[in-house]
Backbone as a ProteinNet text record, in pm:
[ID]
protein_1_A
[PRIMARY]
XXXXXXXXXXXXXXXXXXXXXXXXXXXXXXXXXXXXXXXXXXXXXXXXXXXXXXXXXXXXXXXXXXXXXXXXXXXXXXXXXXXXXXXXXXXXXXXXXXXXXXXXXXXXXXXXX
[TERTIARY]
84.8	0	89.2	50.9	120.2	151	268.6	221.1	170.7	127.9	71.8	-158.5	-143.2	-294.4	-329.1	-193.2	-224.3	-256.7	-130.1	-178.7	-249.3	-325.9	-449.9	-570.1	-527.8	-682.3	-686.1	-589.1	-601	-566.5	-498.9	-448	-527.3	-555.3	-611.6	-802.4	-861.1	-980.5	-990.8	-884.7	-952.9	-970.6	-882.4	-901	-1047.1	-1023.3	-1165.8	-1316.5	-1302	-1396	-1383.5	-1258.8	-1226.5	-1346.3	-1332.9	-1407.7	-1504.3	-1589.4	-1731	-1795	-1756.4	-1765.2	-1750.7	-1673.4	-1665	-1774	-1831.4	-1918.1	-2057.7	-2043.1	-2187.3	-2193.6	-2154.7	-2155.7	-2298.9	-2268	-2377.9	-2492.2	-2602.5	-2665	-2708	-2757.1	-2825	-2742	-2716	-2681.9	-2752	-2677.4	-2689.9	-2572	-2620.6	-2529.3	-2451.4	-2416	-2415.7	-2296.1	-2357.9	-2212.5	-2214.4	-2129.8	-1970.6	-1899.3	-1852.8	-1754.5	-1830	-1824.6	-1905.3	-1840.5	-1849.1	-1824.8	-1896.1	-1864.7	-1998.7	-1989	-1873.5	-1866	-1934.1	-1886.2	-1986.2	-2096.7	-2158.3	-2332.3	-2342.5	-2336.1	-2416.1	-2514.9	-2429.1	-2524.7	-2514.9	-2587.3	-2575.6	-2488.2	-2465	-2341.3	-2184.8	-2168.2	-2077.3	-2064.4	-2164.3	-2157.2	-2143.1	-2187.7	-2133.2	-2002.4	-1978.1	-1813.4	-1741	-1736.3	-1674.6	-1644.2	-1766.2	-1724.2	-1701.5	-1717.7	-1694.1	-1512.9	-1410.8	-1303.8	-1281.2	-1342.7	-1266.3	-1260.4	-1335.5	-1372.6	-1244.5	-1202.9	-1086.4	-980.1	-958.9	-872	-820.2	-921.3	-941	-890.4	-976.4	-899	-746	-679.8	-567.4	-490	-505.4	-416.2	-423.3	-533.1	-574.8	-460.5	-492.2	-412.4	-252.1	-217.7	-66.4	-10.3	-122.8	-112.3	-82.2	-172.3	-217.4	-46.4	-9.4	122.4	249.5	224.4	365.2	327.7	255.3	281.6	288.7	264.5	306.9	462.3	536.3	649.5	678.1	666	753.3	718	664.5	617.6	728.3	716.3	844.9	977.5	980.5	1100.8	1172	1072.8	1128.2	1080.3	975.6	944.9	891.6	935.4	865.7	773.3	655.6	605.6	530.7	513.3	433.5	348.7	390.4	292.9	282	395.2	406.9	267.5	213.4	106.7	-2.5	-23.7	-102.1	-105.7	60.5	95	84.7	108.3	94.4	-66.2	-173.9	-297.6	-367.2	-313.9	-336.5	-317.6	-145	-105.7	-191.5	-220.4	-311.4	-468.6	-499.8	-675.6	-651.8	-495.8	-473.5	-455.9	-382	-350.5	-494.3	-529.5	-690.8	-783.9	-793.5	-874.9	-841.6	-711.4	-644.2	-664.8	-603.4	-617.4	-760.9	-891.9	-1012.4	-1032	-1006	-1017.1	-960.4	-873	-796.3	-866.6	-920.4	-1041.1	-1175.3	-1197.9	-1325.7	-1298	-1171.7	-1175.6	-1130.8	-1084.8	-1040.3	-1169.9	-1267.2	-1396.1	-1520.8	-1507.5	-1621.4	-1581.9	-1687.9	-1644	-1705.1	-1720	-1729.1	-1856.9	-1932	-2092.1	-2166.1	-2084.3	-2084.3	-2123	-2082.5	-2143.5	-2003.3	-2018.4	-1922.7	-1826.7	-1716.1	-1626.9	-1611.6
-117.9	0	124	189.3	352.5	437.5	455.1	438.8	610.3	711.1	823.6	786.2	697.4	680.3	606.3	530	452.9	578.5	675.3	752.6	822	895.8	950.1	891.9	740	652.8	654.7	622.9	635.3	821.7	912.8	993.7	1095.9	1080.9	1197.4	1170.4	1045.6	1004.4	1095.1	1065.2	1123.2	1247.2	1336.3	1492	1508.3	1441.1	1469.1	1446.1	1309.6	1301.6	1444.4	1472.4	1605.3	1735.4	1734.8	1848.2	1802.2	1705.4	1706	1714	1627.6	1665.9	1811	1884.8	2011.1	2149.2	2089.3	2116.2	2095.5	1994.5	1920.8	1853.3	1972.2	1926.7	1843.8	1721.9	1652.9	1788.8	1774.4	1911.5	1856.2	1732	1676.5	1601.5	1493.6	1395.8	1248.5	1191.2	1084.1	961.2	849.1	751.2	719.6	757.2	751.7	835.1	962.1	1082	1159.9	1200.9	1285.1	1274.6	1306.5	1308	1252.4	1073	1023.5	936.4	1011.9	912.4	947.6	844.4	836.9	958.6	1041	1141.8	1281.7	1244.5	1369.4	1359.7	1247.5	1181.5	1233	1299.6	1319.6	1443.9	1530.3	1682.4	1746.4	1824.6	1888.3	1993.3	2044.6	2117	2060.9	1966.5	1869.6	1833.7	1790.6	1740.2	1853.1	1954.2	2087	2130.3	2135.5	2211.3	2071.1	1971.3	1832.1	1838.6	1852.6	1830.7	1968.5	2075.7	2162.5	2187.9	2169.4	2152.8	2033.7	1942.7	1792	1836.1	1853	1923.9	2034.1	2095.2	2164.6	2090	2004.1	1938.1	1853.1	1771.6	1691.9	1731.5	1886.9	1955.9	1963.2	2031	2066.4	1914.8	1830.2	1695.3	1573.6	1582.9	1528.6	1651.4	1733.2	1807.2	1814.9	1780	1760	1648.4	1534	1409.5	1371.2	1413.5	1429.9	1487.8	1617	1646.3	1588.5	1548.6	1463.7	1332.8	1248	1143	1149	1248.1	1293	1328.4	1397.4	1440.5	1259.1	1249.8	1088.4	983.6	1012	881.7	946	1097.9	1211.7	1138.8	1152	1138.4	1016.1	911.1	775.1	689.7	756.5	663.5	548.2	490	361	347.5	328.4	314	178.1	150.2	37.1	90.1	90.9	144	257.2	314.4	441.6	584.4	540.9	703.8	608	471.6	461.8	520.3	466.8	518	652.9	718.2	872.7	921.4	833	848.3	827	733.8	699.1	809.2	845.3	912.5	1069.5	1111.4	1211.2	1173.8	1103.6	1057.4	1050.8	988.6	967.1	1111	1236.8	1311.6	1472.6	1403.5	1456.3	1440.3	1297.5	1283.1	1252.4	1266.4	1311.4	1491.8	1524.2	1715.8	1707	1668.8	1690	1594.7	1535.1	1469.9	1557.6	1615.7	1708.9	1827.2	1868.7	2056	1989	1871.3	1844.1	1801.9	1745	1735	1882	1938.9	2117.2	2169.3	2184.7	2230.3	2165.5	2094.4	1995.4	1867.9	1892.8	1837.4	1670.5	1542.8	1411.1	1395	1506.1	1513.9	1585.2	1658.4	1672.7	1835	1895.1	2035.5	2113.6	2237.8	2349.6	2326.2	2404.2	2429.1	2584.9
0	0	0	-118	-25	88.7	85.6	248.6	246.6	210.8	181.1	200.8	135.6	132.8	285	364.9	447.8	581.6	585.2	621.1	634	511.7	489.3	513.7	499.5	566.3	705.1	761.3	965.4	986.1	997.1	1043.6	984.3	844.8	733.1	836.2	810.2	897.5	996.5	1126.7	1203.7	1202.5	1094.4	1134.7	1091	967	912.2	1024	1065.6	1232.2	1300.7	1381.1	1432.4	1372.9	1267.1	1145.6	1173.7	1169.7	1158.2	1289	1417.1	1543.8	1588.7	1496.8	1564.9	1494.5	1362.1	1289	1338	1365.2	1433.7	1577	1681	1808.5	1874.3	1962.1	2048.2	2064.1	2060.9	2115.9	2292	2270.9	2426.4	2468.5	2577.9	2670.9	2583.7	2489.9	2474.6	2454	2446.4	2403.7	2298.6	2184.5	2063.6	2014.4	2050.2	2016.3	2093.7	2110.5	2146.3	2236.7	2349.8	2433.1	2571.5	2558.9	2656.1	2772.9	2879	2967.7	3138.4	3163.9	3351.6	3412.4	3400.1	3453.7	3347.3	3214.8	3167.6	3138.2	3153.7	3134.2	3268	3363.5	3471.7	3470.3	3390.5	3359.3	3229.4	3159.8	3114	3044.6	3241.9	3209.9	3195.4	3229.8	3238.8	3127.9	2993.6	2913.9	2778.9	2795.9	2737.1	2731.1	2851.9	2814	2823	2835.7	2832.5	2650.1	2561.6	2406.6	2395.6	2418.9	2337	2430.6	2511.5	2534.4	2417.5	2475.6	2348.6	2224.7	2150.2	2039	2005.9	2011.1	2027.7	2042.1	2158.1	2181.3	2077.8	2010.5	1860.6	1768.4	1694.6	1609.6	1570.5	1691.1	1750	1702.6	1797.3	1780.1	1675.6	1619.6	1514.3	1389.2	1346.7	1254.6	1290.6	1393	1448.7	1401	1437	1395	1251.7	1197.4	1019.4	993.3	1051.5	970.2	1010.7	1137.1	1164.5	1088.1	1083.3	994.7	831.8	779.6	640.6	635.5	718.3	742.3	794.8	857.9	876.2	745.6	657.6	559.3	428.8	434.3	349.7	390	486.7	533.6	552.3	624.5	605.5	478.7	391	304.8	281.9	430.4	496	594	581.4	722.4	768.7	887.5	946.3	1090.1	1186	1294.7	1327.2	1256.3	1310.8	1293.5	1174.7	1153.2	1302.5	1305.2	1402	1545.8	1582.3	1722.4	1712.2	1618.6	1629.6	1636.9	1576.1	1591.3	1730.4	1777.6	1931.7	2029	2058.6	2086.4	2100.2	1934.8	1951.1	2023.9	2040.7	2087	2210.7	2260.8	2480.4	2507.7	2434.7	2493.2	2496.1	2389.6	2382.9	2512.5	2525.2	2633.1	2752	2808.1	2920.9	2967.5	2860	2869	2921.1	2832.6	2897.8	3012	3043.3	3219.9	3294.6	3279.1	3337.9	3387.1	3221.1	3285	3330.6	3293.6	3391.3	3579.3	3579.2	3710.5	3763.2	3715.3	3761.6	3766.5	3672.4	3706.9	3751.7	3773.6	3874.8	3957.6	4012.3	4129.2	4118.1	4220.2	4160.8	4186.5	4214.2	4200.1	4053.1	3996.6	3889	3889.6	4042.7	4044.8	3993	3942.3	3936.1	4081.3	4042.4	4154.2	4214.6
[MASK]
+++++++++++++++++++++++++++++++++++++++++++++++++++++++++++++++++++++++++++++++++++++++++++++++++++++++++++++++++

């Protein structure tokens, strides 16, 4: 496979996800889409600024992602795990950063701080 298209299929994907999630944010509290977990399913408000931080966060590391693995496929010509680990990489440090401003702004009841 090329390794240009291999990239563009995992790394090029997710920005594109990134783009449409950030186009078409969750509007309510459901199962399905956006930025879900026990702690931001508890409220509203929790579940608001939970995607609209992620959402950003996505953008941001997803397009980091996308250009460092183009620059490494340039450069080494060869690739195998690498645009993945770099895809990963961008999605842990995404949703770490937002665990992070949700535990800074609320509390484990799910109220403001």
């Amino acid at each position: 496979m090329n390794p240009y298209y291999y990239v563009l299929s995992i790394n090029g994907l997710l920005f594109v996800f990134s783009i449409i999630f950030y186009l078409f944010p969750p509007k309510k509290i459901n199962s399905i889409y956006g930025y879900r977990t026990p702690k931001t399913m508890k409220n509203e408000t929790i579940w608001n600024f939970a995607n609209a931080f992620f959402v950003k966060q996505f953008v941001i590391y997803s397009a980091i992602s996308l250009a460092m693995a183009l620059l490494f496929v340039f450069l080494a010509k060869e690739v195998s795990w690498q645009p993945m680990a770099i895809m990963l990489l961008s999605l842990a440090v995404s949703v770490i950063k937002t665990e992070q401003e949700i535990s800074k702004n609320f509390d484990d009841d799910g109220k403001k701080k």
